[in-house]
C-alpha positions in Angstrom: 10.5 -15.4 10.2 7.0 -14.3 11.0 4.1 -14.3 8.6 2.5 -12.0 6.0 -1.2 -10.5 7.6 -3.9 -9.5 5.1 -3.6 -6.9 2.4 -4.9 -3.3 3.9 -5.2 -0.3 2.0 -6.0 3.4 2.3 -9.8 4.7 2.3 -11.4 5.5 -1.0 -9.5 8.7 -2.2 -6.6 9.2 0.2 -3.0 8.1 0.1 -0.5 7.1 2.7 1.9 9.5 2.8 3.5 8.8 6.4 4.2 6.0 8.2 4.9 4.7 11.6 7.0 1.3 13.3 6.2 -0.3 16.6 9.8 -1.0 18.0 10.9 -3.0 20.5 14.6 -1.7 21.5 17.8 -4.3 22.1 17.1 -6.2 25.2 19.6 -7.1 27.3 20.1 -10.5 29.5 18.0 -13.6 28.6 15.1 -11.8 26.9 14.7 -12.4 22.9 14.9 -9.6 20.8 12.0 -8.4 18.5 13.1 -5.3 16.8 10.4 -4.2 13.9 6.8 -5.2 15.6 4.7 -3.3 12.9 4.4 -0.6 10.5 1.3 2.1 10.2 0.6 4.0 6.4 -1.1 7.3 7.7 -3.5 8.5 5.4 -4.2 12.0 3.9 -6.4 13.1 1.0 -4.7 14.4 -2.4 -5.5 18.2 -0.1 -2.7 17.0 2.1 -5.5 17.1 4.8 -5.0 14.3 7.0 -8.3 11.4 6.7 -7.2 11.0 10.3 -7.2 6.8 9.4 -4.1 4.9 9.3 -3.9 0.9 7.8 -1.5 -2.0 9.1 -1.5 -5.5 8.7 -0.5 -8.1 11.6 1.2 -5.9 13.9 3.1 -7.3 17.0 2.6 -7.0 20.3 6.2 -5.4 21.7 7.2 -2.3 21.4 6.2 1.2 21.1 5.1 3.4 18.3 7.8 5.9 17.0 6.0 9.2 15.6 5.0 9.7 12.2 7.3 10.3 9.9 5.5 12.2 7.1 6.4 13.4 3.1 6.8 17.6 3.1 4.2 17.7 0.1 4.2 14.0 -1.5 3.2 10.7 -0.6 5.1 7.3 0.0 5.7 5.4 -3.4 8.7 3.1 -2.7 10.2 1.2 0.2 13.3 -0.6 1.0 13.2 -3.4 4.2 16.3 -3.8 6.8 16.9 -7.3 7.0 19.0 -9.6 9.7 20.1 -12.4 8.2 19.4 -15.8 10.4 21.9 -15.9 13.4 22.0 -19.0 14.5 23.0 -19.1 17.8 21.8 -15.3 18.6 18.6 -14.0 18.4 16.7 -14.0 14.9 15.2 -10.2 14.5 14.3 -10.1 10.9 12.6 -7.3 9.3 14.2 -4.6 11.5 13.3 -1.3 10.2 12.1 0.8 6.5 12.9 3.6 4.4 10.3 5.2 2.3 10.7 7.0 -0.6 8.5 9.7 -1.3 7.2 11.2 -4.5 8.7 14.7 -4.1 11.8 12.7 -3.9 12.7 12.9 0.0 13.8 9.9 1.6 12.3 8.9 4.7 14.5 6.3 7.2 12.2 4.8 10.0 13.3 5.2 13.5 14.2 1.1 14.8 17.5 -0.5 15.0 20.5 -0.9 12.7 20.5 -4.9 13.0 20.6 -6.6 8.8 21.7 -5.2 5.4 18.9 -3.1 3.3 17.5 -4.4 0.6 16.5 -3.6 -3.3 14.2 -0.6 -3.3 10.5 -1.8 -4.1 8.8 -1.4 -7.1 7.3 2.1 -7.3 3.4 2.2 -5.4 
């Protein structure tokens, strides 16, 4: 469900190395659920000093933004999607939340709901 937005990409000499999700949280009654709305790469030169700029491509309107979830001293190279398969009958979610790997090897797990399987890991960044 959904569609792909435009390609967006760090500044000229900085690196995303934390990210961000705009979550809508289960609904209850009639309302149709949304789960992952958008995800935010924060940006940082190679100095770990942050560029203060952040990219994202077609974000949704629902939700709110979690905090950043940063690498201790590396930056984001892999990532691996949460998927809901289609329901049917109940409400289609999607993409439902990310896990970035980092180059110093920490694993970071975003902070949206547990609806769907993960994925393969992406190829590495």
């Amino acid at each position: 469900w959904g569609s792909w937005g435009d390609q967006d990409m760090c500044p000229s000499g900085t690196y995303a190395a934390g990210f961000s999700l705009r979550v809508e949280q289960h609904v209850s009654g009639q309302f149709d659920d949304t789960s992952l709305n958008g995800i935010r790469l924060h940006c940082v030169y190679p100095s770990r000093v942050s560029s203060g700029s952040y990219v994202g491509s077609n974000i949704g309107h629902w939700g709110k933004w979690t905090d950043i979830k940063w690498c201790p001293t590396g930056f984001l190279k892999a990532f691996q999607l949460r998927v809901e398969s289609p329901q049917g009958i109940g409400d289609d979610t999607a993409a439902n939340n990310i896990r970035f790997s980092c180059s110093d090897g920490v694993v970071l797990k975003g902070d949206s709901t547990a609806w769907g399987e993960w994925g393969e890991w992406s190829s590495v960044c």
